[in-house]
C-alpha positions in Angstrom: 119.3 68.9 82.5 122.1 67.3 83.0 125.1 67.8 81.0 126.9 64.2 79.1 130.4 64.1 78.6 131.7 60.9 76.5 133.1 60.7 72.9 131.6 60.2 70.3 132.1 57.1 67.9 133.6 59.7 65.0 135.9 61.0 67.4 136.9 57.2 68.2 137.6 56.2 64.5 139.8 59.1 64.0 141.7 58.3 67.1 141.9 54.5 65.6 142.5 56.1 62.1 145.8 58.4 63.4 147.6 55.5 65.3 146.8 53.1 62.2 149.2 55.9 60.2 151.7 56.3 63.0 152.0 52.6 63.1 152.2 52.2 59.4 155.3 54.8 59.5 156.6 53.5 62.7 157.0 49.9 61.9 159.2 49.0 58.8 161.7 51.2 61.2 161.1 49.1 64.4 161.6 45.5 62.2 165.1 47.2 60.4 166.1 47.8 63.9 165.4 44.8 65.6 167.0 43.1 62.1 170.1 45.2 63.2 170.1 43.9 66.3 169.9 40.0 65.2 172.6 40.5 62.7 174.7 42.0 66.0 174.3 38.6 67.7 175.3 37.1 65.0 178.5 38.7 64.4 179.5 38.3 68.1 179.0 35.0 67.8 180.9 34.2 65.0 183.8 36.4 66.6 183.3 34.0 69.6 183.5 31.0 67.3 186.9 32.5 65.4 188.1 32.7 69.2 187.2 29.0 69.7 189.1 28.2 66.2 191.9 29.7 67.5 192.0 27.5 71.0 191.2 24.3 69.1 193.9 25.2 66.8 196.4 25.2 69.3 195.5 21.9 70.6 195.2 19.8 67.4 197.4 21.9 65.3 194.2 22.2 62.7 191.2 23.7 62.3 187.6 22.0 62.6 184.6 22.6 60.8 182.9 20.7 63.2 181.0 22.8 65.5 179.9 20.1 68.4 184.3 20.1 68.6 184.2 23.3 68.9 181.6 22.9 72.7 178.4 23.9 70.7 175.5 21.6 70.9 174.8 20.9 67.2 176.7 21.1 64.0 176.0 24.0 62.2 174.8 25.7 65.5 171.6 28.0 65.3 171.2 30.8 67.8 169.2 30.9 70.4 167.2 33.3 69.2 166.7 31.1 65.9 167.9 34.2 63.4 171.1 32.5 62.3 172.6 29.0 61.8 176.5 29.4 62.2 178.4 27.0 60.9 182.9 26.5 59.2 182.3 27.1 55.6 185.7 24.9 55.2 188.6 24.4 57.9 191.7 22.9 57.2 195.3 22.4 58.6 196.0 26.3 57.8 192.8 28.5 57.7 189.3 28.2 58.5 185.8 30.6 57.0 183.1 31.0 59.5 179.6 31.5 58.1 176.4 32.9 59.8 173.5 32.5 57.5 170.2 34.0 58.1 167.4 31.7 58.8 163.6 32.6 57.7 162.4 36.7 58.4 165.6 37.3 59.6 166.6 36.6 55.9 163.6 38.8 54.2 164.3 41.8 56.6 168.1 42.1 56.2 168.9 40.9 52.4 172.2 42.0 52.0 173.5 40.9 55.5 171.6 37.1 54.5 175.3 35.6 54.9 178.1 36.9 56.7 181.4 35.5 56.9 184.6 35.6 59.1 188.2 33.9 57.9 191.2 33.1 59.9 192.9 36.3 58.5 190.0 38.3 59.7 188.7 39.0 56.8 184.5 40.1 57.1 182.1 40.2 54.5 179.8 41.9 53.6 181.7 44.7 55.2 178.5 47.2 55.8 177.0 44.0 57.8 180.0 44.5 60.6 179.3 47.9 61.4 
């Protein structure tokens, strides 16, 4: 007689059962990281846009808080990736406030980094959000 090898459908279950736990650990982990990562886009960005303040400022000898000045293609600009609308919270003749705000999960994941601002004098808030 010949001998079977196989798996049985027990043994299958608990195979399905212990990666339903990893996963269950695993993934609030994996979305705070990839939050982390969304919220770095967004601060180079804004950074970018403080840069592009700066260049308009010495040009028209005041700020915008238009963006489409500024060379992006919409006013307030949204990334790319469709985390963060970035737009001037006010700009005048003497200072300007950037503001990334986070748009739909990006928002539920990352709570306390939801806006994130960037002035003229380089003052960044929330501060943990620009680590």
């Amino acid at each position: 007689m010949k001998h079977q090898w196989g798996i049985s459908l027990i043994e299958l279950m608990l195979v399905v059962a212990i990666l339903g736990v990893l996963l269950t650990l695993a993934l609030p982990s994996y979305q705070g990281q990839l939050a982390t990562g969304y919220r770095s886009e967004s601060v180079a960005a804004l950074m970018k846009l403080a840069n592009l303040q700066e260049r308009y400022y010495l040009h028209h000898q005041t700020y915008t808080d238009d963006m489409t000045k500024l060379g992006m293609s919409t006013d307030p600009w949204e990334l790319d990736s469709g985390r963060f609308s970035l737009d001037a919270q006010s700009a005048g003749s003497d200072s300007f406030v950037l503001k990334a705000t986070a748009q739909g999960a990006q928002a539920s994941v990352d709570p306390g980094c939801a806006v994130i601002t960037l002035s003229d004098s380089g003052a960044r808030t929330p501060l943990e959000c620009w680590q």
